[in-house]
N, C-alpha and C positions, 0 to 999 in steps of 0.2 A: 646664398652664394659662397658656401663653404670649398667652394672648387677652387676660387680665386686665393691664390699665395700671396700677401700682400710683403711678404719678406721678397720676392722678386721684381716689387712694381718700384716706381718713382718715386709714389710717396714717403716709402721706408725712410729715405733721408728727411724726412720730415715729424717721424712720428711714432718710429719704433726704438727700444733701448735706453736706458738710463740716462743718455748723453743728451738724449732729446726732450727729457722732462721741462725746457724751457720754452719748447716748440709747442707742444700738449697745453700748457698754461694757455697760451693764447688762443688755442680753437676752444676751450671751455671758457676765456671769457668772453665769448661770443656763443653760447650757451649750446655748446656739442657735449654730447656726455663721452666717459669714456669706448661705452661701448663705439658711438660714433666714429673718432678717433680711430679705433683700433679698422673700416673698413676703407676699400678704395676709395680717393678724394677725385671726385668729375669736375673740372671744371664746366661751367654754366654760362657762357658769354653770350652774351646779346648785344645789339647795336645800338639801345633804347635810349633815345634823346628827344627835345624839341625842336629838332631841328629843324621839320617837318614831317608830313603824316607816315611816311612811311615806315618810319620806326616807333610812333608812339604805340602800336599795340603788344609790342613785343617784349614789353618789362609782364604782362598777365602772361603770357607763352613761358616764358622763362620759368614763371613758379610750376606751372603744368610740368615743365621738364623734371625740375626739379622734385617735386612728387613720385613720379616715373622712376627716378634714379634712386630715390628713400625705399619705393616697394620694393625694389629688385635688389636691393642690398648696397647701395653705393653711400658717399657724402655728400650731395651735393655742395657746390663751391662757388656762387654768386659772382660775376665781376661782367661790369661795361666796357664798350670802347666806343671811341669815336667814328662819327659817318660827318662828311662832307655830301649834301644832297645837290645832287646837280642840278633840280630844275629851279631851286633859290639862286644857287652858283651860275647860273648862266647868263652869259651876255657882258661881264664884266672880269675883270681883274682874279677875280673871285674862284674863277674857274678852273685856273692856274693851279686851286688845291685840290682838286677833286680824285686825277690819277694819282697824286703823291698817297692821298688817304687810302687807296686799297695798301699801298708797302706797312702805312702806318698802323692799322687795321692787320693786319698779316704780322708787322714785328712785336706790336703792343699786345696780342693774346699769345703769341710766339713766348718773351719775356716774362710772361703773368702765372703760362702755364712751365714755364724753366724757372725761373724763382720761387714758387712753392712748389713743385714736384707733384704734378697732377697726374694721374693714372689715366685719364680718359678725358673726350671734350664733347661738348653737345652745342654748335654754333647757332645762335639766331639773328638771322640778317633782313634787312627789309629794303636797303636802298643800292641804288647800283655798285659800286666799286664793293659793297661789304657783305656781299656773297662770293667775289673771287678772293676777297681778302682771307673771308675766314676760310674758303675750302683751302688755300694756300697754307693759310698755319698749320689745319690740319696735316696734310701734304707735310710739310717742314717736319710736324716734333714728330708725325706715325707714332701717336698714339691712339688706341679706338676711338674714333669719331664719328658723329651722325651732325648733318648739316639737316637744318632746318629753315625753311623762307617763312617769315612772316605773313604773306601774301598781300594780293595786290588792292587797292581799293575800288570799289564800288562807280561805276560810271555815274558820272554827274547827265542830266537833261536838260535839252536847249530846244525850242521849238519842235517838240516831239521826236528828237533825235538823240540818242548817245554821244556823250563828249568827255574827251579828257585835257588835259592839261594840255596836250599839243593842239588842239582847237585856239586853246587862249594866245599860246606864240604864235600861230597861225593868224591870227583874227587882228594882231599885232601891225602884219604886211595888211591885210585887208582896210582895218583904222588908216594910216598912212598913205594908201592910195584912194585912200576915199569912198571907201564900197562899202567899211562900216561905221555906223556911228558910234557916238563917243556913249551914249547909252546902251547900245547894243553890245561894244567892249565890255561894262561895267555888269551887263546883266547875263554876261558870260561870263566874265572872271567869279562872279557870286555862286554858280551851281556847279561848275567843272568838276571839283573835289569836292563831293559829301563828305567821304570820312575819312577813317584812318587805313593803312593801304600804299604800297610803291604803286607808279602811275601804271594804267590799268593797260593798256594797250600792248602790243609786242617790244614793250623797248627794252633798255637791257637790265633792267631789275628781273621781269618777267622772262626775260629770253634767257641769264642765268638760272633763275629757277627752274625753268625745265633742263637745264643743265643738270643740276644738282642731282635730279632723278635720272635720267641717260646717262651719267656719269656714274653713279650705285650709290653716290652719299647721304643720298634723303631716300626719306621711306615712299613708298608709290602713294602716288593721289597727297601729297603734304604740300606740294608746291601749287595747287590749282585752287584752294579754296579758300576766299576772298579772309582777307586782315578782319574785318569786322562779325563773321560770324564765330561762333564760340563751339565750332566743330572742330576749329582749328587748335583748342586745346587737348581736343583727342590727339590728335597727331605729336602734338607735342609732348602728350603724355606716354603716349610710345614711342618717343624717340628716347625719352630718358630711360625709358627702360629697354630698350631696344641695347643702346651703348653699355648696358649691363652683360648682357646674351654678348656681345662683342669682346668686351676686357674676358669674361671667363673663356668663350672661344680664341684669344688672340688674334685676332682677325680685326687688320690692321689697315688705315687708307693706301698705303701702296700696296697691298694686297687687291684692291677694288680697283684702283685710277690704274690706268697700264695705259699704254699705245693704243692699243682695242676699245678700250672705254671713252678714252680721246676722244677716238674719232665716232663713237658715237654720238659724242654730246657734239663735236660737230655738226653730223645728221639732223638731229632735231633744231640746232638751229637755221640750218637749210630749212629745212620742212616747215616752219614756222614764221619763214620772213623774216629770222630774228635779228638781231642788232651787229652792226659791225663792229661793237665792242669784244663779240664775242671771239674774236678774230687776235684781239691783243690779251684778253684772259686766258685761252685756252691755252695758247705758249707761256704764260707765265703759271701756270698749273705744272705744264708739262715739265718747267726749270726745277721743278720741286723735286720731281721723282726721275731728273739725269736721261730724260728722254728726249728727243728731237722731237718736233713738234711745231713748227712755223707758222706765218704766216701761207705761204701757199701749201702747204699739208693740210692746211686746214679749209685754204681756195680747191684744193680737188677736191675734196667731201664735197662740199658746197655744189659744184661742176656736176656732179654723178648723183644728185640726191632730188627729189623731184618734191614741187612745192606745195604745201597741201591743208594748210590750215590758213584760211582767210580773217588774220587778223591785222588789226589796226597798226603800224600807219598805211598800210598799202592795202591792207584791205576793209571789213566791213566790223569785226566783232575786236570785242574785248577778252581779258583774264577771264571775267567770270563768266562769260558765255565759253569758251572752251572750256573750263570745269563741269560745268551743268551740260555740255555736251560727251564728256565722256574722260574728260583731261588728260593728262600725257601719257599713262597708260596706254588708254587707247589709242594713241598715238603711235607709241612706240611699237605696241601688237599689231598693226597694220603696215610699219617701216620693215617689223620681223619679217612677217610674214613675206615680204616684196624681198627681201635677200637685202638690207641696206642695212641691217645694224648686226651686231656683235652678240648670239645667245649665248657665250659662255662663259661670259663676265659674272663675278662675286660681285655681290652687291649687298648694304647693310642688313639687309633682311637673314644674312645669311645661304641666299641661295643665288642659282646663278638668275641673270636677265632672261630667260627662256622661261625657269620656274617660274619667276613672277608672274610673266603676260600666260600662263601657261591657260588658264581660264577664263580670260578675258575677251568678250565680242567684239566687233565692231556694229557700231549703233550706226545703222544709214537712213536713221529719222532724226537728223542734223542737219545745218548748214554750213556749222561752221568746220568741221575737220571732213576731207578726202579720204579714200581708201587710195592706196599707192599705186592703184592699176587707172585711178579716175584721178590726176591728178590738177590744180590750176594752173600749173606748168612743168613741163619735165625737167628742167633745175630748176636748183635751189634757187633761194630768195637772196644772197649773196655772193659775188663775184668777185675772185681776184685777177690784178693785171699786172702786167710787167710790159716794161720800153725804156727804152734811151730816157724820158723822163722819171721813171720811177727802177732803176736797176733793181733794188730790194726787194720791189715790190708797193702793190696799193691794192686799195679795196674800194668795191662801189655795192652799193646794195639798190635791184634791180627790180624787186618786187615793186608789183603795182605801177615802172616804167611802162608807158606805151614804146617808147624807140630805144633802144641799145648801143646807138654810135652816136657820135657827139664830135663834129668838127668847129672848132671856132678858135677866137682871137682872143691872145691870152690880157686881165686886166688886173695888172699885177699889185698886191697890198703885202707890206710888210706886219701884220699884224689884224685881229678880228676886228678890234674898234675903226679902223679908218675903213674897212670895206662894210661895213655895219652903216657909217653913215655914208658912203655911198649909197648902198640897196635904200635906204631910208627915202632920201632926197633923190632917188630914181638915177643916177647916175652912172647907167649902162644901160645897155642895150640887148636886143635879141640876137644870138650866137654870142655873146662875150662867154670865154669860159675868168670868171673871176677866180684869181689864187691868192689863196690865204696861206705866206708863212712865218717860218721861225715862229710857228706854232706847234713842233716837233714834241719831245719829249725833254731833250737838253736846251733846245732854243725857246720854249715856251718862257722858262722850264716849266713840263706840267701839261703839257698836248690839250692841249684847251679843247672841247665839245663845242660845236658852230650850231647850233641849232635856233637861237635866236637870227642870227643870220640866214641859214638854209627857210625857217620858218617865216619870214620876212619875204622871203623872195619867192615859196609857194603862196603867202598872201596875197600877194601881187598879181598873182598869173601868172609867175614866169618860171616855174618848177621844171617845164621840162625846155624851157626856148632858152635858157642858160643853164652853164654846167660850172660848177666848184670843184677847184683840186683844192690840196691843204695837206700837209705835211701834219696837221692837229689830226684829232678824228673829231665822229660828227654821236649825236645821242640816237639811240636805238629808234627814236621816235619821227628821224630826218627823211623827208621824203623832196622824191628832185633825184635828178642826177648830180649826183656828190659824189666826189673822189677822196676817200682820206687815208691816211697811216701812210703818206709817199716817203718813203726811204730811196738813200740816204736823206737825211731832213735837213734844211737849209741851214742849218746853224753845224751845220759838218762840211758844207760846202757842196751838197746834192745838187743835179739837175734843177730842183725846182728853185733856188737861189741862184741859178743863170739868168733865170727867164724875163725881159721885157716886154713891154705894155707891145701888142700887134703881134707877136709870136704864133705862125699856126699850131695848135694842139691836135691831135685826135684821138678819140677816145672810143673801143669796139669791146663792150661787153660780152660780145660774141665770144671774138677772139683773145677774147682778155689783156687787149694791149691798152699801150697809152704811149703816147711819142709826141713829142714837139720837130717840126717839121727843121730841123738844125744836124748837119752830120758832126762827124767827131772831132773833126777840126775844129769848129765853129764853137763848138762846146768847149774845147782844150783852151781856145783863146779868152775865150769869158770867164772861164776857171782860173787863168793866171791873174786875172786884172780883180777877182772876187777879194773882196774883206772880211772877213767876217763881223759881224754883228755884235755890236757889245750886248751883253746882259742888263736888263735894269736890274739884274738882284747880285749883289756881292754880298750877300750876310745871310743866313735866317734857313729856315726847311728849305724854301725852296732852291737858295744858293747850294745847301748838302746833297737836294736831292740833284739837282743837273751832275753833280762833281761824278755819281756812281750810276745812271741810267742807263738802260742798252738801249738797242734799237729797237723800235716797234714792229718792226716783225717777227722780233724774238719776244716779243709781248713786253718788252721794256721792266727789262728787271734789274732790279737795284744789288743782287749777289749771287755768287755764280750759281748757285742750286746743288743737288747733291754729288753733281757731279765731283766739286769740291769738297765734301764732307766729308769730315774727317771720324767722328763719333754720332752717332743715331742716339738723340735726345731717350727713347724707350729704351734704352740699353744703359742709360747710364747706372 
């Protein structure tokens, strides 16, 4: 890699000159020679904790990279960070931290890679919020980067049938109403998750990962094959060397992410039923690289993109049955082909998204992915809406819904825990639309994930005969008609902090509305008599993070993006 001038990179202020012979001492007592020393320094970040399985495979990935990056001439540069896993976090207090963990996740590799002056970055992430977190660092410093997913885990077996973790909160409402027993609970929580692995189904671990690749930041086929097998160290070992071929070409992530690629990685998550998280990361990508990018920019992709991979929670298969069927390549090669994605996007390979799929079939001895001319439905698997209740904007995710409107009687909760133990102790009815708020982003603070809730209430039966709004959002895994990301959020004085218990609602995933049956008057008058909500937090993360959040249709971002930047971290 004698191409690469290291008197031009980041690291120089760490490593080159007389002045820095104190800097040098320290990478040799940690046994770098000088030749080491003297090349680019890659940072090597991964998510890898116990937190749960989804990051325990990813400290073996990390050395693979790392190997990758020593062939091709680099340093490799070790460091963790934090994940908050939402399906431990869920249904409690708990959960509160799980959106703040992507900013933390984003500032703490942000900080790691600005304090030793890293040249290049190789992210590996396994759990929801720490795949948008690290493409966002990336994003921030534009330094060469390749994004890497850990992948997903191995479907667990329950009476001859595939399950994942969302069976178990499922099974949850089912326990509660009496349809399962207290044995059948236990002898499904025991097999859900075999192994190591983000949950297997389309939620939003897996629906970011095929991001990563529709977006250009991961290499093709690295996001589809499964955490546990050790093919996934191939990948990883071309991605370290991959981010080599990148620092010598200069070719940079706002070079790859653009408006274009956006909305690609929107596309595949339409195409995919994927998670309405992706709907609050995609704008906080977009905050990185000074692009517009919203919540509805990313409802009309969705609107125009036809639905075509029948995976879990709305449909039948899992992560590693669309890998073994052809994984998002293929995918993507059949979205090209139909006119819905972007062929002249750079992507880490170095070439555009056209070269890539440029030799790839579509395999029609599958069940689980469509060609774009045969599809499960002509939209997407995600819906935005706007009305007098939600002006900003909300989101519903439609896939696998039998009916698309939803009128009923609003049954109003200030908070998840007391509508939790309503749904619990049955305490509603058919048509109630139950609202969950000052679960926002600043009123949470922290937009809490409903899925213990939502999960509860398809246990029951009642997935589609009652409908959820919430100013929170819901886990990629949430099936039912659920309304979430309603801006303004109750804790700003939005609509949905007007609302009393009997209010008619209605709700047209058609037409992408949502309204509460109340004209402007009527709204002005319950606006003036509104309080606002105190906080239970005055101290701590989550009191710092309410103080600077935006709104989630701007994907709630905690600083203003590069629109404010002032000096480009590669440039210093």
């Amino acid at each position: 890699m004698s191409k690469i001038n290291k008197k031009k990179l980041p690291s120089r202020h760490t490593s080159l000159g007389p002045d820095r012979a104190p800097h040098r001492s320290f990478y040799y007592a940690m046994g770098e020679t000088e030749q080491d020393v003297a090349k680019p320094f890659v940072g090597v970040v991964s998510t890898w904790n116990e937190a749960a399985p989804c990051n325990t495979a990813l400290m073996r990935q990390a050395q693979s990279v790392k190997k990758g990056v020593k062939q091709f001439g680099g340093t490799p540069r070790e460091f963790c960070t934090i994940t908050v896993t939402d399906g431990i976090a869920m249904g409690h207090e708990g959960m509160k931290s799980s959106l703040i963990s992507r900013e933390i996740i984003a500032d703490s590799a942000e900080l790691t890679v600005r304090g030793h002056c890293y040249d290049a970055l190789v992210g590996i992430a396994g759990c929801d919020k720490s795949l948008p977190g690290l493409m966002m660092s990336m994003l921030r410093l534009n330094v060469p980067s390749v994004f890497i997913y850990g992948g997903s885990i191995l479907p667990g077996r329950y009476k001859g049938k595939d399950v994942t973790v969302v069976d178990v909160f499922e099974a949850v409402g089912k326990h509660s109403s009496g349809t399962m027993s207290s044995k059948e609970l236990r002898d499904l929580e025991l097999v859900a998750c075999p192994s190591a692995g983000a949950c297997g189904g389309q939620f939003t671990a897996n629906t970011m990962a095929c991001v990563s690749e529709a977006i250009g930041l991961a290499l093709p086929y690295s996001a589809g094959t499964p955490a546990p097998y050790e093919e996934r160290d191939k990948y990883a070992f071309e991605s370290g060397s991959t981010v080599m071929k990148l620092l010598e070409n200069n070719i940079k992530p706002r070079d790859i992410v653009t408006k274009k690629s956006l909305e690609n990685a929107a596309t595949i998550v339409a195409a995919t039923g994927g998670s309405t998280n992706a709907a609050l990361h995609l704008p906080a990508l977009a905050n990185e690289i000074g692009v517009k990018f919203d919540l509805m920019d990313v409802a009309k992709i969705f609107k125009k993109t036809p639905y075509l991979a029948d995976l879990k929670p709305g449909g039948k298969y899992v992560a590693k049955d669309m890998w073994e069927a052809g994984g998002v390549p293929m995918l993507l090669k059949t979205l090209y082909d139909g006119g819905f994605i972007h062929g002249d996007c750079i992507t880490v390979t170095g070439k555009t998204m056209k070269e890539n799929l440029k030799d790839i079939k579509f395999n029609s001895n599958q069940k689980v992915l469509r060609d774009y001319n045969n599809p499960l439905s002509p939209d997407g698997g995600v819906v935005g809406l706007k009305g007098n209740l939600a002006p900003d904007g909300a989101i519903v995710k439609i896939a696998g819904l039998k009916k698309l409107q939803f009128t009923g009687k609003a049954r109003c909760f200030d908070n998840e825990e007391d509508a939790m133990k309503a749904v619990q102790s049955k305490k509603y009815k058919d048509g109630d639309v139950i609202i969950i708020r000052y679960e926002g982003p600043r009123g949470g603070p922290g937009m809490r994930e409903m899925l213990s809730t939502t999960g509860a209430i398809y246990g029951q039966g009642k997935g589609e005969t009652v409908a959820l709004i919430t100013d929170g959002r819901f886990s990629g895994a949430t099936r039912g008609f659920c309304v979430g990301h309603v801006g303004p959020e109750a804790a700003l004085g939005g609509p949905i902090a007007l609302l009393k218990n009997g209010d008619i609602i209605d709700i047209d995933a058609k037409k992408g509305t949502i309204n509460v049956r109340l004209n402007r008057s009527q709204l002005a008058s319950r606006k003036k008599k509104w309080k606002a909500k105190k906080s239970s937090f005055g101290s701590g993360t989550l009191w710092k993070y309410a103080q600077t959040v935006g709104p989630a249709y701007l994907g709630a971002p905690t600083h203003p993006g590069k629109k404010k930047e002032v000096k480009e971290y590669s440039k210093i």
